[in-house]
Every structure is written in structure tokens, then in C-alpha cells.
ChimeraX commands (.cxc) that place a marker at each C-alpha (Angstrom):
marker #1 position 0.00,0.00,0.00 radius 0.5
marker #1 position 1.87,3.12,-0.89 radius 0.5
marker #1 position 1.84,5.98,2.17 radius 0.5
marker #1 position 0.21,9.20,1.20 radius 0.5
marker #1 position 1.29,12.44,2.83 radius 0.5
marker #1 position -1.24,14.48,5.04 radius 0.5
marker #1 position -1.64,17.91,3.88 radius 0.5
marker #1 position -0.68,20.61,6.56 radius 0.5
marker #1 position -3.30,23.56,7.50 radius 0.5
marker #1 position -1.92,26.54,9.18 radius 0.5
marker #1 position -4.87,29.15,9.94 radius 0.5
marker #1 position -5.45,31.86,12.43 radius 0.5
marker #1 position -9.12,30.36,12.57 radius 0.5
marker #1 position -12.28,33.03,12.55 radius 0.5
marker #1 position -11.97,36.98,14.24 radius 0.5
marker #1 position -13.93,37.05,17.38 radius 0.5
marker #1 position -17.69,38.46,16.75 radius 0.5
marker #1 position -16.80,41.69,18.43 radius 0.5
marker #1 position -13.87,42.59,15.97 radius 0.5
marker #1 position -15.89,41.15,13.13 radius 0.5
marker #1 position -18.27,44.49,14.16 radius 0.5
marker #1 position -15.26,47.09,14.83 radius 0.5
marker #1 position -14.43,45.92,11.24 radius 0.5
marker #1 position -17.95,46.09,9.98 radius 0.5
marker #1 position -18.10,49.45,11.93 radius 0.5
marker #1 position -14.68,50.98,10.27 radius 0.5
marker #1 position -15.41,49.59,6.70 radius 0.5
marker #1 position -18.93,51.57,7.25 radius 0.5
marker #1 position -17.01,55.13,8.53 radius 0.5
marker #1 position -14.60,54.46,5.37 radius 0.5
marker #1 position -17.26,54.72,2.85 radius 0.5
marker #1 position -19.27,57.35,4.42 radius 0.5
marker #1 position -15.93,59.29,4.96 radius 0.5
marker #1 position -15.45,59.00,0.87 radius 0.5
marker #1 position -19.02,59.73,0.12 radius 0.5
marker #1 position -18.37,62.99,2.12 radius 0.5
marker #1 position -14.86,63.47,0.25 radius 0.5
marker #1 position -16.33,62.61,-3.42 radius 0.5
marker #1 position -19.81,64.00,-3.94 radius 0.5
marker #1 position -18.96,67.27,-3.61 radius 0.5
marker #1 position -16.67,67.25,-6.42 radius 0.5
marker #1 position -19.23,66.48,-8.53 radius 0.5
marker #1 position -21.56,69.23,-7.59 radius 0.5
marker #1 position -18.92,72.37,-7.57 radius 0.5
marker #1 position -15.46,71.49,-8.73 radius 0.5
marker #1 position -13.29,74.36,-7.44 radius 0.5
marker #1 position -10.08,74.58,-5.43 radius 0.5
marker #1 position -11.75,75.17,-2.22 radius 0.5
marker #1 position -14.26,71.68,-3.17 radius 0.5
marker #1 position -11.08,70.19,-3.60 radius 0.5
marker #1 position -8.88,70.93,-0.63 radius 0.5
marker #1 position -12.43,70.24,1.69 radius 0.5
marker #1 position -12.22,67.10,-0.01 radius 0.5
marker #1 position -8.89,65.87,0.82 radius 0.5
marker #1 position -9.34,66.83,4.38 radius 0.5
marker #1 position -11.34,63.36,4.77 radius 0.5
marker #1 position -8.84,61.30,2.74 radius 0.5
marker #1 position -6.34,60.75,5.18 radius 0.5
marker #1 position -9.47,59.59,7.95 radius 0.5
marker #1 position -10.73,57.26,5.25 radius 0.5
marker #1 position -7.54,55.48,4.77 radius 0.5
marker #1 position -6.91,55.29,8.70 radius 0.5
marker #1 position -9.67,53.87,9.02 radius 0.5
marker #1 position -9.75,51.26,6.34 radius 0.5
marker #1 position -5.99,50.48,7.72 radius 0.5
marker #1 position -7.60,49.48,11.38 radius 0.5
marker #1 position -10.44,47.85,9.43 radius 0.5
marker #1 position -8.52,45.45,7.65 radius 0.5
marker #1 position -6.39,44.57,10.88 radius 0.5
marker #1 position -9.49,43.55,12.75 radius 0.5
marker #1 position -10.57,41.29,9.72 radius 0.5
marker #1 position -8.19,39.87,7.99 radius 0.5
marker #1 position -6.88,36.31,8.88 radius 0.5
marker #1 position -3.93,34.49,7.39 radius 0.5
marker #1 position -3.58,31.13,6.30 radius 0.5
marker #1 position -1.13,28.67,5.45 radius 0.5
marker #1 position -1.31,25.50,3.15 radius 0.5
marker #1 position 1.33,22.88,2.70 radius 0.5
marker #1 position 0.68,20.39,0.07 radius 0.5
marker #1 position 3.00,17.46,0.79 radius 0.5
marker #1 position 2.56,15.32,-1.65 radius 0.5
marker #1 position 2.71,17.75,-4.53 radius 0.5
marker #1 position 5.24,19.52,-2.81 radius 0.5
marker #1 position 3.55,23.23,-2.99 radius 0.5
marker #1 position 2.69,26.22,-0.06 radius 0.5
marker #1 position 0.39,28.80,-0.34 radius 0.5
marker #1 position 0.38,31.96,1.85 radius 0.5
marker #1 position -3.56,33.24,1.71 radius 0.5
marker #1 position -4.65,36.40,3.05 radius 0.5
marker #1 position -8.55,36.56,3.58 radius 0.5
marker #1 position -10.46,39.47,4.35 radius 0.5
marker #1 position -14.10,38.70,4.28 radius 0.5
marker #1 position -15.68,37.15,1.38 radius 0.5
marker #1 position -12.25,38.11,-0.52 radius 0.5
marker #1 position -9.12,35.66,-0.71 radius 0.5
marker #1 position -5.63,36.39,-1.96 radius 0.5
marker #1 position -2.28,34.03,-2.54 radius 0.5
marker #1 position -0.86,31.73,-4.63 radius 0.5
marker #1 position 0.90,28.05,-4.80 radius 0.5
marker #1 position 4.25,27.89,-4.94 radius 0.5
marker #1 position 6.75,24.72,-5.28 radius 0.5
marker #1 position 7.75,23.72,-1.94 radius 0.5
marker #1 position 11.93,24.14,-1.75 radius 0.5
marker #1 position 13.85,21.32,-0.23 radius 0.5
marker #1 position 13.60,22.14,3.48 radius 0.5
marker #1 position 16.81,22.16,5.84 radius 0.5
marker #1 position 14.96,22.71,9.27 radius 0.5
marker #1 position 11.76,24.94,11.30 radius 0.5
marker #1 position 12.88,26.99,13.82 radius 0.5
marker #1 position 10.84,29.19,16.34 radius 0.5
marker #1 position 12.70,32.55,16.58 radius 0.5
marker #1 position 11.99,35.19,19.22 radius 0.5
marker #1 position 11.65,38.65,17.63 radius 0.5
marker #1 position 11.55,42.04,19.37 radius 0.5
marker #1 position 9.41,44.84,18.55 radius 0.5
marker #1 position 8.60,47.97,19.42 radius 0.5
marker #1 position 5.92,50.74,19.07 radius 0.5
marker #1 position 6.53,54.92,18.05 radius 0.5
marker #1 position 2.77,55.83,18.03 radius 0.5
marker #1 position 3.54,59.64,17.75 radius 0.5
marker #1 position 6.55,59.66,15.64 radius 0.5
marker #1 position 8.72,61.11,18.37 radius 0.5
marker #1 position 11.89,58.69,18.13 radius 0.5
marker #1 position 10.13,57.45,21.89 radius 0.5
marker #1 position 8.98,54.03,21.84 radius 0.5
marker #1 position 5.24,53.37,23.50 radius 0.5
marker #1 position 5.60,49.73,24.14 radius 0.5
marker #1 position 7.46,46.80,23.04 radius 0.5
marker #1 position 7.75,43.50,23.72 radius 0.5
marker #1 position 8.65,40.04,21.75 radius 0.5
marker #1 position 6.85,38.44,19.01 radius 0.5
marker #1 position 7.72,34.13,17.99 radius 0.5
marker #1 position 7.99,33.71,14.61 radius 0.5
marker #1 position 8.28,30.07,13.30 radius 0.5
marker #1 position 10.37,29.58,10.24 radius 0.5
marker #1 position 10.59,27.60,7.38 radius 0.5
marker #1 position 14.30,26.95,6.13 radius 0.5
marker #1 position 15.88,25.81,2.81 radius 0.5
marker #1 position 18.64,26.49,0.40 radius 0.5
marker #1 position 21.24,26.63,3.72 radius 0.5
marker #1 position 20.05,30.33,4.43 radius 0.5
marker #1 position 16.61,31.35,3.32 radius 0.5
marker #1 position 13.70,31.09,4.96 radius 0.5
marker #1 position 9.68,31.70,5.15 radius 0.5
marker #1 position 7.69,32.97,8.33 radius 0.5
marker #1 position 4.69,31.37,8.31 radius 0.5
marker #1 position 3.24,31.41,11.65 radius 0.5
marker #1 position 3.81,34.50,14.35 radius 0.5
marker #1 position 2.69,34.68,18.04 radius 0.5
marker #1 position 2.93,36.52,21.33 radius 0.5
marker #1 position 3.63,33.78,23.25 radius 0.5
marker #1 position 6.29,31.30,23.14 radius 0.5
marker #1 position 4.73,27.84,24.25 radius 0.5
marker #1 position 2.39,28.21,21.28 radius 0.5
marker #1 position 4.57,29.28,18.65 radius 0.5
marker #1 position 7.09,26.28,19.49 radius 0.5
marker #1 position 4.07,23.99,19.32 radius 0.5
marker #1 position 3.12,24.95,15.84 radius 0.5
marker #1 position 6.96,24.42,14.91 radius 0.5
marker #1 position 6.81,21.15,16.74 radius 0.5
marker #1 position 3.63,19.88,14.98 radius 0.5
marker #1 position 5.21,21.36,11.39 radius 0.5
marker #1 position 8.54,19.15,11.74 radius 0.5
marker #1 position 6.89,16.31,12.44 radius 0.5
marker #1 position 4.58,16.53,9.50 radius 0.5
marker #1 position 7.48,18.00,7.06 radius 0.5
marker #1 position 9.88,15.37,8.94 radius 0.5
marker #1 position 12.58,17.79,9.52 radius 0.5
marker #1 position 14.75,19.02,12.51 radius 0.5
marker #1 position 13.43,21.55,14.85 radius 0.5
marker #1 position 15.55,24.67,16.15 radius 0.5
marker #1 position 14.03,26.32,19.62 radius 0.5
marker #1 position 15.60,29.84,19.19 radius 0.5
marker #1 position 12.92,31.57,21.73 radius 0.5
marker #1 position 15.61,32.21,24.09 radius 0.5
marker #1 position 18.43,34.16,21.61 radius 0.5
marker #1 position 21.60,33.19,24.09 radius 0.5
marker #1 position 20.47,29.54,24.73 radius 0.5
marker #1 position 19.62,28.07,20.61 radius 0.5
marker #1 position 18.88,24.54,20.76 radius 0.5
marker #1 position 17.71,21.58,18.65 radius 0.5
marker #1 position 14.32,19.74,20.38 radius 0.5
marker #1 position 13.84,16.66,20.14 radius 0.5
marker #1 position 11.05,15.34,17.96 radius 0.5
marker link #1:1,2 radius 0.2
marker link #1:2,3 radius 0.2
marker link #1:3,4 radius 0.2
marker link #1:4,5 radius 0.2
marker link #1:5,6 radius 0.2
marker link #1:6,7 radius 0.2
marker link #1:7,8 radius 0.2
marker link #1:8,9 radius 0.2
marker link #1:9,10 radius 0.2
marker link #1:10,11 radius 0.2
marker link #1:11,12 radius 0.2
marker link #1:12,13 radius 0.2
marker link #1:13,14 radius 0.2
marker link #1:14,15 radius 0.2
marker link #1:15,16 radius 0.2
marker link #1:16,17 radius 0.2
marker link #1:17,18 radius 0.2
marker link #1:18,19 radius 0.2
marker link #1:19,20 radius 0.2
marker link #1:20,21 radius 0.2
marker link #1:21,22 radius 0.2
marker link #1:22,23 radius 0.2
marker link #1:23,24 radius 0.2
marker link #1:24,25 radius 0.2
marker link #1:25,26 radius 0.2
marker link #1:26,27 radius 0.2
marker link #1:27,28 radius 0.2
marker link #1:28,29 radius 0.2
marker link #1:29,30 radius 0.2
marker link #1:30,31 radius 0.2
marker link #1:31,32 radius 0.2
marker link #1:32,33 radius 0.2
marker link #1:33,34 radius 0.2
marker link #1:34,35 radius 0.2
marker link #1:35,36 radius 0.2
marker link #1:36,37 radius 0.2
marker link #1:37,38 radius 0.2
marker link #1:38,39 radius 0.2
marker link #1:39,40 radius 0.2
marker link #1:40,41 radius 0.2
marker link #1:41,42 radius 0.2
marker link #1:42,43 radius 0.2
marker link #1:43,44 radius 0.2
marker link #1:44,45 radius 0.2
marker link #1:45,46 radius 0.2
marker link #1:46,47 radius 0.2
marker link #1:47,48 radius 0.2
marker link #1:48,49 radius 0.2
marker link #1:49,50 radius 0.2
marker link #1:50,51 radius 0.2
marker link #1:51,52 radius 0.2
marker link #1:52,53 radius 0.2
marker link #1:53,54 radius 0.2
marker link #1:54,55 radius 0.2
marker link #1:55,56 radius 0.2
marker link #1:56,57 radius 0.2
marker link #1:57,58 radius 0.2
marker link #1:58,59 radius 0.2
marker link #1:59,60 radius 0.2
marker link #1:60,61 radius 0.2
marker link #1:61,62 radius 0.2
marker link #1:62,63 radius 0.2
marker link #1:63,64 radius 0.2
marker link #1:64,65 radius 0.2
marker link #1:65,66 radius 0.2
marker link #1:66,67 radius 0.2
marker link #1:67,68 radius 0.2
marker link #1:68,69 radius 0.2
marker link #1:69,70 radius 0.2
marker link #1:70,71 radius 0.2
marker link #1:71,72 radius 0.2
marker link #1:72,73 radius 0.2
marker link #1:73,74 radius 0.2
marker link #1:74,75 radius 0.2
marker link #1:75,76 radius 0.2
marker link #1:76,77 radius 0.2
marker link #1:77,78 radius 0.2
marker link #1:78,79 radius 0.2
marker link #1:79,80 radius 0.2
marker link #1:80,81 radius 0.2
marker link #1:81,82 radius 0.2
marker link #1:82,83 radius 0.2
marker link #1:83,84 radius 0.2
marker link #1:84,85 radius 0.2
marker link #1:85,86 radius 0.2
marker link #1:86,87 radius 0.2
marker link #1:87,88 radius 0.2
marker link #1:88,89 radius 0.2
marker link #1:89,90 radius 0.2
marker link #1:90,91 radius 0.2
marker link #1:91,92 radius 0.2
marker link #1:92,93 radius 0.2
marker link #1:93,94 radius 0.2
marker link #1:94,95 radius 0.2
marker link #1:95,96 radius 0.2
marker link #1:96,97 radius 0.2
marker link #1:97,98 radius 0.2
marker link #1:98,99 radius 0.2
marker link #1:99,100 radius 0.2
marker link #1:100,101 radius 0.2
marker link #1:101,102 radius 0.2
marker link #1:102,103 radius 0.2
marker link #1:103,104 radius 0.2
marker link #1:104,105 radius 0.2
marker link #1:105,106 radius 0.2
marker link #1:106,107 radius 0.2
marker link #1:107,108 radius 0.2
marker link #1:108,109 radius 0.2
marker link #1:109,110 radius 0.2
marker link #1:110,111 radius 0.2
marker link #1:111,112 radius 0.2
marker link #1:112,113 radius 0.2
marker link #1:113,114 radius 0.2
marker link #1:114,115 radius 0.2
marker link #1:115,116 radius 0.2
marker link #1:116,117 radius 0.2
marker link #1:117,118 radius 0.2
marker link #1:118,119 radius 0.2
marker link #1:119,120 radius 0.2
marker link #1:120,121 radius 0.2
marker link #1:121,122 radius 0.2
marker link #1:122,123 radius 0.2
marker link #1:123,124 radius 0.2
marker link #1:124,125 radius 0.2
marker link #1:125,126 radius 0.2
marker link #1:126,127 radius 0.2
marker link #1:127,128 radius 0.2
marker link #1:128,129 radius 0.2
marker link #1:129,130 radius 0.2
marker link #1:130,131 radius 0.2
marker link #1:131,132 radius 0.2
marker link #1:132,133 radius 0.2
marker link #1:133,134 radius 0.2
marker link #1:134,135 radius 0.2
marker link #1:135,136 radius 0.2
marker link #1:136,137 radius 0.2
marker link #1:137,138 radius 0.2
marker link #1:138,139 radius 0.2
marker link #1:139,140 radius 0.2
marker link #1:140,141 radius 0.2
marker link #1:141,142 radius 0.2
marker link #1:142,143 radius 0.2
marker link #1:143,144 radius 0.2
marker link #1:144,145 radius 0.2
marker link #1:145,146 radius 0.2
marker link #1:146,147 radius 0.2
marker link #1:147,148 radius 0.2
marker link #1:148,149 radius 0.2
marker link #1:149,150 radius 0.2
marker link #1:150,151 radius 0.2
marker link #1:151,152 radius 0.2
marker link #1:152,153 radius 0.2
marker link #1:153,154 radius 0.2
marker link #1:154,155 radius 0.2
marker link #1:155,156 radius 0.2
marker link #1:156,157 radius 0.2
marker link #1:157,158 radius 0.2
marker link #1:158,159 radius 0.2
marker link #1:159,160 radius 0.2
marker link #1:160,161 radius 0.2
marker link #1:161,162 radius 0.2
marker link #1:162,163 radius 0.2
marker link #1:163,164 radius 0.2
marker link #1:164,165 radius 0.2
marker link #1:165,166 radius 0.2
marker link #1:166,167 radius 0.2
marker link #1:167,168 radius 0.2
marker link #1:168,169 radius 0.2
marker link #1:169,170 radius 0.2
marker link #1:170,171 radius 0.2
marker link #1:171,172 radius 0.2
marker link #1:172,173 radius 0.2
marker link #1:173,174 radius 0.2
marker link #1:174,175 radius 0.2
marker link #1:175,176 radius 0.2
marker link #1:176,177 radius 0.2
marker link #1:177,178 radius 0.2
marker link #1:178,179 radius 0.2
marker link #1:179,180 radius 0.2
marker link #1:180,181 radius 0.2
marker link #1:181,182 radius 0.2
marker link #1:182,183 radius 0.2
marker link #1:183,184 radius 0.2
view
């Protein structure tokens, strides 16, 4: 009996209902913010029309920016026995990404990332904090993210669950200064 090989589903799942309506909510003030900005233009098209108009730009693309952060998820698809990925972006109804050929894969590792937040623009940082990114290796130094998370424990169980599926090595790089390989 020839073994097949399980396909491998990486997804952020559904938003929660209440960001599903701060997205609903924010699409909404986006159009009505370009109604505001466009009609006009059509009625009296004059330099001051104009410049009135642009004033609500800027607010409509804020807040389609926050819109699309409370409703898009991200998926991952790994389709082992053709040997093919695809990264898919899906906001709503809409879906975005493409296959591509799998590369010969060296190892996953879980790598802990720091970030930081400038919310004014001053130079100052906000907040900051760490983000796990687990990674996809090939070609001896190239590499994928395909899965990101605030905490550790979860982020090294996706890696976990990926190397076993993609038989491959596992590197634990949450902790920068102490790098090691897990056992699978």
C-alpha cells in the first residue's frame, strides 16, 4: 500500500464576533468618509471643493488600515505530496495568494523577535515586547515565516507539529543566548 502524505493547514481560525463588528463598523465610517470626500466634487469642482475634499482622505484610509487589521486572517497550506505552499490572506468574502513549489527544506525553527511601538513619531517608543515567529528553512540560508505569536509555548508547538509533519529538525531559538535543537 503506498503511504500518502497528510496535507498541513496553518490558519489563524475566525476573528472574534466583536472585531468582526469594529471591522464592519470601520469599513462603514470608510465609505461614508469617501461619500463625504467625493460627492462634492461632482456638484462644484473648485479649489476650495477640492482641498475640503482631501481633508477626509487621510481619515478614510486610517480607518480602512484598522479595518482590515481587525478582519483579515492568514492562512497557510502545505501540500506534501505535490510539494507546494500557499500563503492566503482573507479578508471577508475576498481571498488572496498563490501556490508555490515547496523548496527542499533544511529545518523549522521558532525565533523570538523584538518589537517595538513609536505611536507619535517622536523617536520614543510606547511599548514593546517580543513576538515568535516560526520559520521555514531551505537552500542553507533562506527562509519563510509562516506562523507569528505573542507567546512562546504556542509558537514552538506549531513548529513542533510542522517538523513532524514536514519530517525535519526543529531549532528552539525563543531564548536568543540559549539556541537549541528539540527533540522530535
Amino acid at each position: 500500500m503506498e503511504k500518502t502524505l497528510d496535507n498541513v493547514i496553518i490558519s489563524e481560525g475566525r476573528r472574534p464576533f466583536w472585531q468582526t463588528i469594529i471591522a464592519a463598523l470601520l469599513f462603514t465610517a470608510t465609505i461614508v468618509l469617501l461619500f463625504i470626500a467625493v460627492v462634492p466634487l461632482f456638484v462644484v469642482f473648485d479649489m476650495g471643493t477640492f482641498i475640503g475634499a482631501v481633508k477626509f482622505i487621510f481619515p478614510a484610509m486610517l480607518t480602512f488600515g484598522y479595518a482590515l487589521k481587525f478582519s483579515t486572517i492568514n492562512n497557510v497550506y502545505f501540500d506534501l505530496e505535490n510539494r507546494k505552499y500557499k500563503k492566503e490572506i482573507v479578508v471577508g468574502p475576498f481571498k488572496t495568494g498563490k501556490w508555490i513549489e515547496l523548496p527542499e527544506i533544511d529545518y523549522i525553527s521558532v525565533f523570538r523577535q523584538a518589537w517595538s511601538k513609536d505611536s507619535d513619531g517622536d523617536g520614543r517608543t510606547d511599548s514593546s515586547g517580543y513576538v515568535y515567529n516560526v520559520n521555514v528553512w531551505h537552500n542553507t540560508s533562506k527562509h519563510f515565516t509562516i506562523y507569528s505569536n505573542g507567546y512562546p509555548e504556542a509558537s514552538l508547538e506549531m513548529g513542533r507539529q510542522l517538523a513532524v509533519k514536514l519530517n525535519t529538525d526543529l531549532l528552539d531559538a525563543t531564548n536568543p543566548q540559549n539556541k537549541e535543537w528539540v527533540d522530535l
